[in-house]
PARO-976521 format. One record per atom (N, C-alpha, C): y, x, z. Coordinates in steps of 0.05 Angstrom, whole numbers, padded with zeros to 5 digits, always signed. Atoms other than C-alpha are relative to their C-alpha. Example, Ala and Ser with C-alpha at 12.3 -4.5 7.8 and 13.67 -1.06 7.14 Angstrom:
! PARO-976521
-00024+00018+00000/-00090+00246+00156/+00024+00018+00000/-00024-00016-00001/-00021+00273+00143/+00022-00015+00014/
//
This chain:
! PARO-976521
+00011+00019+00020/+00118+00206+00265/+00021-00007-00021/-00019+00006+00025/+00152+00196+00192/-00003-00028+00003/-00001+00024+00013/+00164+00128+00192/+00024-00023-00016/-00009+00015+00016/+00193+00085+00133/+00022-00020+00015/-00027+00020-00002/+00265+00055+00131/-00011-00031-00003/+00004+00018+00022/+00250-00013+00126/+00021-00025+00015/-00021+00011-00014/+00312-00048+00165/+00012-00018-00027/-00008+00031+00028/+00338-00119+00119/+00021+00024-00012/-00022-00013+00017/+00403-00074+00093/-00009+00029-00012/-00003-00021+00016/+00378-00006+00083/-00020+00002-00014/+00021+00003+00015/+00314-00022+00053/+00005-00021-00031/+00005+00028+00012/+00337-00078+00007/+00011+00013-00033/-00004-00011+00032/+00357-00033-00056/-00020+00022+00000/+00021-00024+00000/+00303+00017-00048/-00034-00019-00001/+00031+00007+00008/+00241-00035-00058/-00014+00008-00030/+00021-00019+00021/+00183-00006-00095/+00002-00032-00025/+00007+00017+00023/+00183-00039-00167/-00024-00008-00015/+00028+00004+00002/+00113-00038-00174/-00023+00007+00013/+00023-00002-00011/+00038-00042-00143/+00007+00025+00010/+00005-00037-00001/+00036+00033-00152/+00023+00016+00020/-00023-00014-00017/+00104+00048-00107/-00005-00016+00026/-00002+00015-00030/+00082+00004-00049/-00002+00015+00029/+00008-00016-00017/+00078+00043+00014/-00024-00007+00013/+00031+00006-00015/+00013+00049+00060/+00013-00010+00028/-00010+00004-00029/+00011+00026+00128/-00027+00002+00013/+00017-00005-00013/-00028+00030+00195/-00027-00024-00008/+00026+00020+00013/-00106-00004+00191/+00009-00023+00024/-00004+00023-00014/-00103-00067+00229/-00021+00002+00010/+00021-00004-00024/-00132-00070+00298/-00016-00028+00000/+00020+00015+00001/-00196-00106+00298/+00011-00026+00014/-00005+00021-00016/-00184-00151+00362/+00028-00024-00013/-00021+00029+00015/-00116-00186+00315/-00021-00017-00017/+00003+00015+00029/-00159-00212+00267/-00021-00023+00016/+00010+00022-00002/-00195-00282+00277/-00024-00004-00007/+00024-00002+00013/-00261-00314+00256/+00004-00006-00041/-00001+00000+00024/-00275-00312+00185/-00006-00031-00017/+00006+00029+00005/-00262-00370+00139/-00019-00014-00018/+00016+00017+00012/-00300-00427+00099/+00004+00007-00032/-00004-00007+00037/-00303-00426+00019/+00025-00015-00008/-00033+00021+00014/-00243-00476+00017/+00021+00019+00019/-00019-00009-00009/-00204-00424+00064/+00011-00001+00024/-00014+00010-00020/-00189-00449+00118/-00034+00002+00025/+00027+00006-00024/-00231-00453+00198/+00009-00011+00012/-00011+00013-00015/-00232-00502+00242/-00024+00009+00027/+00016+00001-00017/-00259-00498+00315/+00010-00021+00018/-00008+00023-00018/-00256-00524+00381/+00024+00021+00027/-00015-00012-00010/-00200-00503+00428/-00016-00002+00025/+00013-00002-00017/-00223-00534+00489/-00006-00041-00001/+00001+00026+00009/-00259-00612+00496/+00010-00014-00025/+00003+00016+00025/-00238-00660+00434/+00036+00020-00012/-00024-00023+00009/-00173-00600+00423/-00007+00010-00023/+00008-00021+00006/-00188-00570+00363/+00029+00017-00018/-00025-00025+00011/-00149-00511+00324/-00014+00005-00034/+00011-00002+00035/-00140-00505+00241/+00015+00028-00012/-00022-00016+00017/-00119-00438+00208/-00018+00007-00027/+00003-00013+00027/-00115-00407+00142/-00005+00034+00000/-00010-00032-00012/-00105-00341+00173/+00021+00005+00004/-00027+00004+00001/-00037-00341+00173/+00016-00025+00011/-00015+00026-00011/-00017-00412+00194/-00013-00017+00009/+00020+00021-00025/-00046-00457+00252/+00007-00026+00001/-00004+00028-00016/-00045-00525+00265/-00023-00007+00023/+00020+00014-00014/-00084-00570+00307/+00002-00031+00016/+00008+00027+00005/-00115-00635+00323/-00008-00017+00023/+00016+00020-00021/-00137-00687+00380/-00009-00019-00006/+00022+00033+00017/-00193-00735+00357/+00004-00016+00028/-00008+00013-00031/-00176-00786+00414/-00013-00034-00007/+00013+00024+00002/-00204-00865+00420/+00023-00017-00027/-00019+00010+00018/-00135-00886+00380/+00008+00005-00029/-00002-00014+00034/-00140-00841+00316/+00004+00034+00017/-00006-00032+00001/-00121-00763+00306/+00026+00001+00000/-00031-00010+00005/-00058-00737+00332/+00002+00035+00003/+00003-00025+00005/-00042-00674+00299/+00022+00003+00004/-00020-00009-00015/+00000-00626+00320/+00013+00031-00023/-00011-00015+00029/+00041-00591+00258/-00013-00005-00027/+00014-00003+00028/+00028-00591+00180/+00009+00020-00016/-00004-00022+00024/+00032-00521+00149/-00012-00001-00029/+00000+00002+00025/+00034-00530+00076/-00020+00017-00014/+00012-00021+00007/-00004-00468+00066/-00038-00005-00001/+00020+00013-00012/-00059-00504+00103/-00008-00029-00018/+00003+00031+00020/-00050-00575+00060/-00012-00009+00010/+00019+00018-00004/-00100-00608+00047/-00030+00004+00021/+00024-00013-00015/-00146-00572+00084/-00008-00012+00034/+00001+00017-00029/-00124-00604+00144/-00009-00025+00010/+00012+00022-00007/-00146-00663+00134/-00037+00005-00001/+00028-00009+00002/-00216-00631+00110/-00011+00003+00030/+00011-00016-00017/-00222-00595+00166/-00002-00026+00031/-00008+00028-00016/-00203-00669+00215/-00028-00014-00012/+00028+00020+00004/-00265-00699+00169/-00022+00011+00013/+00025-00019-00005/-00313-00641+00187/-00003-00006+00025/+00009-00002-00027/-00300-00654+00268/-00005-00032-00004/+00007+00028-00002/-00290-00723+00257/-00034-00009-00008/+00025+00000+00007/-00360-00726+00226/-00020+00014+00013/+00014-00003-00021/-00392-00690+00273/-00009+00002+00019/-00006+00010-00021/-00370-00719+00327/-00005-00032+00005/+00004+00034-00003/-00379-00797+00310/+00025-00017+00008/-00025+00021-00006/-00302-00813+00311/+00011+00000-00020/-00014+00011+00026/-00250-00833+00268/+00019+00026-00002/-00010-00025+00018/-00221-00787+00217/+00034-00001-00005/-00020-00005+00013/-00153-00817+00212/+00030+00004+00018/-00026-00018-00006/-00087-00785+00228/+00019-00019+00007/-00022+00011+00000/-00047-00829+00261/+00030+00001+00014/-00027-00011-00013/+00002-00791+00305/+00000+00034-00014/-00007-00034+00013/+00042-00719+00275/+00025+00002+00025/-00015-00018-00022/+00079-00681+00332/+00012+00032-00014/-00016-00024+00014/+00128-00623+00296/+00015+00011+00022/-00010-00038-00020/+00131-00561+00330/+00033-00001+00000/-00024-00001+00010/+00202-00564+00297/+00011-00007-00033/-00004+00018+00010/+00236-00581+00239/-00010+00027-00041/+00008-00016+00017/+00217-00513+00191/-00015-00005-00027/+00021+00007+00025/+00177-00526+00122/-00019+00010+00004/+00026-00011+00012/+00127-00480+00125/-00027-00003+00027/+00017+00007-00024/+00104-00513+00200/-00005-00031-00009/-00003+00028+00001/+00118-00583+00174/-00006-00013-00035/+00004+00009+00026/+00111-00584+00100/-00015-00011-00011/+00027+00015+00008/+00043-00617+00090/+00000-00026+00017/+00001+00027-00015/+00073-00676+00135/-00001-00026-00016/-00004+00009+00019/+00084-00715+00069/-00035-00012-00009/+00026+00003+00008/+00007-00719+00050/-00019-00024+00020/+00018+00017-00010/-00016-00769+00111/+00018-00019+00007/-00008+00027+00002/+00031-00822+00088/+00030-00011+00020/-00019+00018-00019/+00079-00872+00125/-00005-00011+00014/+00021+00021-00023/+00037-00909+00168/-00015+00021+00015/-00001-00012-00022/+00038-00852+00223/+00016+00002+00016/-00028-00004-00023/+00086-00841+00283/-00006+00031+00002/-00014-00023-00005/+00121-00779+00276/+00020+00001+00010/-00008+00003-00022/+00145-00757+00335/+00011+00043-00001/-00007-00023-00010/+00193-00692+00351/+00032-00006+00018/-00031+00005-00014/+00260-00674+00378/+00023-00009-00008/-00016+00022+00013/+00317-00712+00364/+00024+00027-00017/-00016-00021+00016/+00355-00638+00336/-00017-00003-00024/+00016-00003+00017/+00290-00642+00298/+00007-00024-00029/-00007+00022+00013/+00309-00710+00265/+00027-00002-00019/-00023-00004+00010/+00379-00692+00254/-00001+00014-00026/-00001-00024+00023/+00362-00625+00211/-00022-00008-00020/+00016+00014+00019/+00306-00660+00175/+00012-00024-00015/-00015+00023+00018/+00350-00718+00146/+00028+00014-00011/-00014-00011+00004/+00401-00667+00137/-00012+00017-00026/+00013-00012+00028/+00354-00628+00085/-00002-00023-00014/+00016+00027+00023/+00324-00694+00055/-00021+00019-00014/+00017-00003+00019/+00259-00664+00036/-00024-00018+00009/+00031+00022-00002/+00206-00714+00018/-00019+00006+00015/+00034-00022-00008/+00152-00662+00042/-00001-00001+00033/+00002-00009-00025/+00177-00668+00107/+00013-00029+00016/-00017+00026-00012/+00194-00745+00133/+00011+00009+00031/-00013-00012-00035/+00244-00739+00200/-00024-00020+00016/+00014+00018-00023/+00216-00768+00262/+00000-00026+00006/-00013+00034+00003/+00222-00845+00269/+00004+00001+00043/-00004+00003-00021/+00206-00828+00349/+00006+00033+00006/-00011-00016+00003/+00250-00774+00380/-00003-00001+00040/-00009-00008-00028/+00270-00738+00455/+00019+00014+00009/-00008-00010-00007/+00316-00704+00484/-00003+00031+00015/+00011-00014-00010/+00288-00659+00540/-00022+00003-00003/+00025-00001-00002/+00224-00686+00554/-00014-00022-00010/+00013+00024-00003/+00174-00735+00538/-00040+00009+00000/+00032-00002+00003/+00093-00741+00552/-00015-00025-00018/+00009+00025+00020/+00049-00782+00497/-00025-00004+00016/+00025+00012-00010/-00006-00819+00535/-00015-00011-00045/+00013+00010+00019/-00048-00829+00469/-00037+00000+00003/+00033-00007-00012/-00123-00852+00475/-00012+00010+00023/+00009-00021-00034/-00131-00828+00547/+00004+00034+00000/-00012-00026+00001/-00101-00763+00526/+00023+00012+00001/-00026+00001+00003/-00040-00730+00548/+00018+00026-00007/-00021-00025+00017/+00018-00684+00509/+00025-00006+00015/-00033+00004-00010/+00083-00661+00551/+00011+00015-00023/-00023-00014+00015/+00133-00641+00500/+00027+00007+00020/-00024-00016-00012/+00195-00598+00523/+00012+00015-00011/-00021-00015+00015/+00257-00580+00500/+00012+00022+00019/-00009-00015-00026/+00281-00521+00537/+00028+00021-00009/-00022-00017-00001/+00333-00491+00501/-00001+00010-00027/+00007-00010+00031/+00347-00459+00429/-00014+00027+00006/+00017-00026-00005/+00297-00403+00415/+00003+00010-00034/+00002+00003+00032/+00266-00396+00340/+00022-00013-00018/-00024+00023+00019/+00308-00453+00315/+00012-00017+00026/-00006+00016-00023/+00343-00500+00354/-00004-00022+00011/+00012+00024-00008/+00307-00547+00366/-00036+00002+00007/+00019+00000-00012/+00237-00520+00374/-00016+00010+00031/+00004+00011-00025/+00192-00542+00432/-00022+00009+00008/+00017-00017-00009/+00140-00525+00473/-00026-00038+00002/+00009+00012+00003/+00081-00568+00475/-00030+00008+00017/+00035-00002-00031/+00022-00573+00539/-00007-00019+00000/+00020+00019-00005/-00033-00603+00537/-00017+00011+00020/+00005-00014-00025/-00048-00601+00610/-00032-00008+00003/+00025+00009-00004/-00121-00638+00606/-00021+00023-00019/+00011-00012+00024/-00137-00578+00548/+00000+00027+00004/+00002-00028-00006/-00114-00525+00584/+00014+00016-00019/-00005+00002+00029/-00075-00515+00523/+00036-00001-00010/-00019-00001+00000/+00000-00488+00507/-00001+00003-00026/-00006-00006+00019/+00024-00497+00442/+00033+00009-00014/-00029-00008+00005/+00092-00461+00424/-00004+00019-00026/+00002+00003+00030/+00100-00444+00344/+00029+00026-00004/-00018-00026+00012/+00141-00378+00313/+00015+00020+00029/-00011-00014-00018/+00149-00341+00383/-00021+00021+00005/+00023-00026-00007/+00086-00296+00400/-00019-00012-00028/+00020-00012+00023/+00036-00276+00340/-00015+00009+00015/+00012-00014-00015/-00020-00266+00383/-00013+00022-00018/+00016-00024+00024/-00043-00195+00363/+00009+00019-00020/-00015-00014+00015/+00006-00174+00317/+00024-00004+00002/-00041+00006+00001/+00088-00166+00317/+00009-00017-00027/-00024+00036+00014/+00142-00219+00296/+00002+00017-00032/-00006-00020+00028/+00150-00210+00225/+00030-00002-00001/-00018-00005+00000/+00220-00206+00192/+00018-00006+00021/-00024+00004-00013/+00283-00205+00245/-00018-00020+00024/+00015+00015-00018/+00234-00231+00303/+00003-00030-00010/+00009+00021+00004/+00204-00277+00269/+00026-00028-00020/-00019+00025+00011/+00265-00307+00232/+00014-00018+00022/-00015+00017-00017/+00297-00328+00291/+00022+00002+00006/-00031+00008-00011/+00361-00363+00299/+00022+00002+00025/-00021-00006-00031/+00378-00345+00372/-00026+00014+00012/+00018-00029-00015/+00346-00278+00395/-00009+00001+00024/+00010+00000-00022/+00364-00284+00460/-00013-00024+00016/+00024+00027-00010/+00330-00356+00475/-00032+00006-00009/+00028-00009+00008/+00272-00321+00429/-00011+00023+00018/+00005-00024-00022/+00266-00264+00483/-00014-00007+00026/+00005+00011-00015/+00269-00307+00537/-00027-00030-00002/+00017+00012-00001/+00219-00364+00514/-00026+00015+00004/+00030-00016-00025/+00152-00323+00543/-00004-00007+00024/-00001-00003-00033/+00180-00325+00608/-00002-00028-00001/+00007+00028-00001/+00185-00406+00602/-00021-00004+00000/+00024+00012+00015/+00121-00409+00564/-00027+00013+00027/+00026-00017-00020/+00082-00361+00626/+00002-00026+00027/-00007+00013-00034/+00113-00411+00683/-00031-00026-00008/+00015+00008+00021/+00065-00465+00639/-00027+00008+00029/+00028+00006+00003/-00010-00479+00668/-00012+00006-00029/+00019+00002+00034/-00052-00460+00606/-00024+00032+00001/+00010-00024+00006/-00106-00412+00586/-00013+00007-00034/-00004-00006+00032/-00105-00420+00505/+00028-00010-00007/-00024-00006+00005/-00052-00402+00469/+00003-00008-00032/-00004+00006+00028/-00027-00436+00399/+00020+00012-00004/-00021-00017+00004/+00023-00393+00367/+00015-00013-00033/-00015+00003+00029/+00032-00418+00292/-00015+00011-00015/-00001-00003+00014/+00017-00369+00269/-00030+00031-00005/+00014-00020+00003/-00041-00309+00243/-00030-00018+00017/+00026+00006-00006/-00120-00321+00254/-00013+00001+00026/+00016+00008-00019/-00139-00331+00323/+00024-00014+00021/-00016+00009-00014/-00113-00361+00384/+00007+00021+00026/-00010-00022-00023/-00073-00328+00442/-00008-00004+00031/+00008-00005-00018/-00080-00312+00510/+00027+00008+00021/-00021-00010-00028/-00033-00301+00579/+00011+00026-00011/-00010-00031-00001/-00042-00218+00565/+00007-00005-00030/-00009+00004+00024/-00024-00238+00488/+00038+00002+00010/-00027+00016-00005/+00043-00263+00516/+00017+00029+00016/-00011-00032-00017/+00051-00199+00570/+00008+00023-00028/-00015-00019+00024/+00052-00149+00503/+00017-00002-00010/-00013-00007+00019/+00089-00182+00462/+00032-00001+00016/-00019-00008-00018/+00144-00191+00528/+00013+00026-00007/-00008-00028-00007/+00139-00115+00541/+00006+00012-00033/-00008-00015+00024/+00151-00091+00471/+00020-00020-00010/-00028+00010+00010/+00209-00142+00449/+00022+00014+00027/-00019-00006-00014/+00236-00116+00513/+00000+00038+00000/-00003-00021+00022/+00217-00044+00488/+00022+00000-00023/-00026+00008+00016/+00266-00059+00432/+00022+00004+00004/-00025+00001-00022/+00320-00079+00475/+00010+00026+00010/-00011-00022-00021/+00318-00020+00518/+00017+00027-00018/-00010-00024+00033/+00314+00033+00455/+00019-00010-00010/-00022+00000+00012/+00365-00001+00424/+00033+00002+00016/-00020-00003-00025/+00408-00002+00482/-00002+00036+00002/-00013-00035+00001/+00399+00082+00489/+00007+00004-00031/-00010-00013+00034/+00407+00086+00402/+00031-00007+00005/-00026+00009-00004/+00475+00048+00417/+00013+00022+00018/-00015-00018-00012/+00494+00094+00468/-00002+00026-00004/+00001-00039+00013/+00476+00169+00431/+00009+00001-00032/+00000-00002+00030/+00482+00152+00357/+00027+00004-00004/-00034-00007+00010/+00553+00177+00333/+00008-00010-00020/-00007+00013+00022/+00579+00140+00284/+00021+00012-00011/-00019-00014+00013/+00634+00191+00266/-00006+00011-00034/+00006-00007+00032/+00599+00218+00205/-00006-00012-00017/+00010+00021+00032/+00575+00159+00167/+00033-00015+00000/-00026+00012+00010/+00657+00135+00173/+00019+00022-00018/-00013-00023+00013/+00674+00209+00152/-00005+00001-00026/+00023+00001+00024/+00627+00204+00093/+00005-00020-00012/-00015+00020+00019/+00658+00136+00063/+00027-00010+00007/-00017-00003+00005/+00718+00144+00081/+00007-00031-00003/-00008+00034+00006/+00756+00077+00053/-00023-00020-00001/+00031+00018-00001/+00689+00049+00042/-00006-00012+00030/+00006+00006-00027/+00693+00016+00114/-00038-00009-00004/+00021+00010+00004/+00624-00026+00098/-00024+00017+00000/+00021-00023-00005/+00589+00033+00078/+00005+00019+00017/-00001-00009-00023/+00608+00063+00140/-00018-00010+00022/+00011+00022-00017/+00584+00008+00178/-00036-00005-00008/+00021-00005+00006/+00526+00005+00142/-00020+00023+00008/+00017-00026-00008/+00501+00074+00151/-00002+00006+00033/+00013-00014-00030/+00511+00082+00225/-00016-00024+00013/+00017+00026-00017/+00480+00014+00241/-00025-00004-00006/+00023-00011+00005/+00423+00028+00200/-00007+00019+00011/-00001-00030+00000/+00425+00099+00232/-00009-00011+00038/-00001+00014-00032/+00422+00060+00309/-00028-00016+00002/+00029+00020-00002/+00363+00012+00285/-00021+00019-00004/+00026-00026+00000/+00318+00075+00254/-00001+00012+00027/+00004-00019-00023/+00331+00118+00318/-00006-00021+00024/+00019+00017-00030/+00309+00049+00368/-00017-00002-00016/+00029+00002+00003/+00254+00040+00323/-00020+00010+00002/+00023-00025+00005/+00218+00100+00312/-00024+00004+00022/+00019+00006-00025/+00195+00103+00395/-00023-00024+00002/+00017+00022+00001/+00174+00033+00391/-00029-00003-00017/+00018+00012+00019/+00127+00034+00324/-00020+00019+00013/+00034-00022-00019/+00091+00101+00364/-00013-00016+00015/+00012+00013-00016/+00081+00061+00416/-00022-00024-00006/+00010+00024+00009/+00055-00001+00385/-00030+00008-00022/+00020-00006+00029/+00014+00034+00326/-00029-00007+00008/+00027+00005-00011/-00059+00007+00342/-00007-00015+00016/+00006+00031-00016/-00037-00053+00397/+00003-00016-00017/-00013+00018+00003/+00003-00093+00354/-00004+00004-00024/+00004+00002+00025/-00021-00108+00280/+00031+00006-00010/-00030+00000+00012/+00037-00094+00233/+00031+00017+00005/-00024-00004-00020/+00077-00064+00285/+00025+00027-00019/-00006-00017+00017/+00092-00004+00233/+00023-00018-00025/-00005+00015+00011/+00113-00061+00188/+00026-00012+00001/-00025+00016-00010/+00165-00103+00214/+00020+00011+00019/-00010-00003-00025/+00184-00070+00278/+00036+00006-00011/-00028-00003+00011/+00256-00039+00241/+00011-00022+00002/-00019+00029+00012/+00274-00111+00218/+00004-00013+00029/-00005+00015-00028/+00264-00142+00292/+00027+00013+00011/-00013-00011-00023/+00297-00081+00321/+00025-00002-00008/-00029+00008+00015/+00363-00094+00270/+00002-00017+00014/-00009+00028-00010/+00362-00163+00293/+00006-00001+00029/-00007-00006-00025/+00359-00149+00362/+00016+00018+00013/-00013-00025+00000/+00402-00090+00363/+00026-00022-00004/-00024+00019+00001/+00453-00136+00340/+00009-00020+00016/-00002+00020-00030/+00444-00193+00390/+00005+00016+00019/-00010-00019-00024/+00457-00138+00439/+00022+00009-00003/-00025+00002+00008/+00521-00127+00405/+00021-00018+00005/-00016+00025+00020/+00552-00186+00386/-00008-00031+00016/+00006+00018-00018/+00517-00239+00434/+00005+00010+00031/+00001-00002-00030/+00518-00196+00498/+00023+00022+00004/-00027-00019-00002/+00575-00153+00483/+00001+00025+00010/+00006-00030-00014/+00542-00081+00502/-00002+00011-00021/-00020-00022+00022/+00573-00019+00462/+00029-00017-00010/-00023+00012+00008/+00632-00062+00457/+00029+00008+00005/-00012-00013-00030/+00689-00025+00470/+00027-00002-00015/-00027+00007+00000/+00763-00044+00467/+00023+00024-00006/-00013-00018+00006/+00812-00004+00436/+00026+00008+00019/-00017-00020-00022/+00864+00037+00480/+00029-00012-00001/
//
């Protein structure tokens, strides 16, 4: 299978300059894609009892209509206003109240939290206390910090309804958390599994690989049988969680044999003083040869997988370097 460089360094002076140079890619497997949305964009359903789930296609939130108000659970910007639309639509056809008075942040990101700004001051927003730190450390309006905060753990009794939050360790960012709603049947954990399709850039943009590798295995120990992810048009599932396991750990493995066959003698022979572009070419030259296996494999499970997979396998290729210190090898 020919498939396209598209690794952050060696792709990043070779993008197509126009429509007409864009490359093709595989069709997208039916089962990723979600239900189809409303004329304003957006769908809302029901997860499970008064649970429900809001995407755009691309970015999820979601909601608990409860006796005390609506406590929602993220505000993707992408989503806006829609979120509240979509909170009138259950609220209205349900015979409860429409207004938003608890926000629970996945973490401290903009594009999970950025529409937190739109339901005012007169809510309790509630995350982790790293979350609080790095949100008053940006100062963006769009995104008020938490006024109530935790450490490890805490459960919100709200309205006869209950949310364990849990900090378990840096993953995505360092501070995001996992979130069970054990009466809902109902795990919500934000930029780690894409049910349906692979992590986009550098798994998913995450800050610590190997806590992002290992959150699955946290997230499987978990009671639950819906799955909130963040992110893409439907919701996930247990065997959601098993794929995207076995193929980040696919990754791993291939990049672990590219590291141990790829020779890096000729791309140092070939620039010479140029150390960088040495380094460059055989590390690019290590991420194409783990990727290539993987995207075969994936082509038709995993939306995108043709797509992104290079950029994960850089990122991870490196964490296997440089975090776990394998191909590391000490001079004589």
């Amino acid at each position: 299978m020919d498939t396209p460089d598209t690794t952050t360094e060696a792709f990043a002076n070779t993008r197509p300059t126009s429509a007409d140079d864009l490359p093709d890619y595989a069709p997208i497997p039916r089962p990723a894609l979600g239900p189809a949305l409303n004329e304003q964009g957006y769908y809302v359903g029901r997860v499970e009892g008064n649970l429900y789930w809001v995407t755009d296609g691309t970015y999820q939130s979601a909601f608990l209509t409860t006796s005390d108000g609506v406590v929602l659970l993220d505000a993707p910007p992408t989503i806006g206003h829609n979120i509240q639309r979509a909170v009138d639509e259950i609220a209205s056809a349900n015979g409860v109240s429409n207004k938003v008075t608890h926000l629970v942040y996945s973490h401290h990101h903009a594009d999970h939290a950025g529409a937190s700004s739109l339901f005012g001051n007169d809510i309790a927003r509630i995350g982790h206390e790293e979350t609080r730190k790095l949100l008053l450390r940006d100062d963006d309006p769009a995104r008020p910090a938490p006024e109530e905060t935790f450490q490890d753990r805490r459960t919100l009794e709200i309205g006869g309804d209950r949310i364990e939050l849990a900090w378990h360790g840096s993953n995505h960012s360092p501070d995001n958390i996992f979130i069970h709603l054990p009466d809902h049947d109902t795990l919500m954990l934000v930029d780690i599994v894409n049910p349906g399709w692979a992590p986009v850039y550098q798994s998913n943009l995450t800050e610590d690989v190997q806590g992002y590798i290992e959150a699955p295995t946290t997230a499987l120990t978990y009671p639950w049988k819906h799955f909130i992810g963040g992110h893409m048009g439907r919701l996930g599932s247990r065997d959601d969680i098993g794929v995207h396991q076995q193929y980040m750990a696919d990754i791993a493995a291939s990049s672990r044999t590219a590291l141990d066959t790829v020779d890096p003698t000729p791309y140092f022979i070939k620039y010479g003083e140029n150390t960088w572009a040495g380094v460059r070419g055989y590390l690019d030259a290590v991420a194409a040869a783990a990727a290539t296996p993987v995207i075969e494999k994936y082509a038709g499970v995993l939306a995108a997988a043709d797509v992104f997979t290079a950029s994960t396998t850089f990122h991870v290729m490196q964490s296997i370097r440089l975090d776990l210190g394998y191909a590391s090898q000490v001079h004589p």
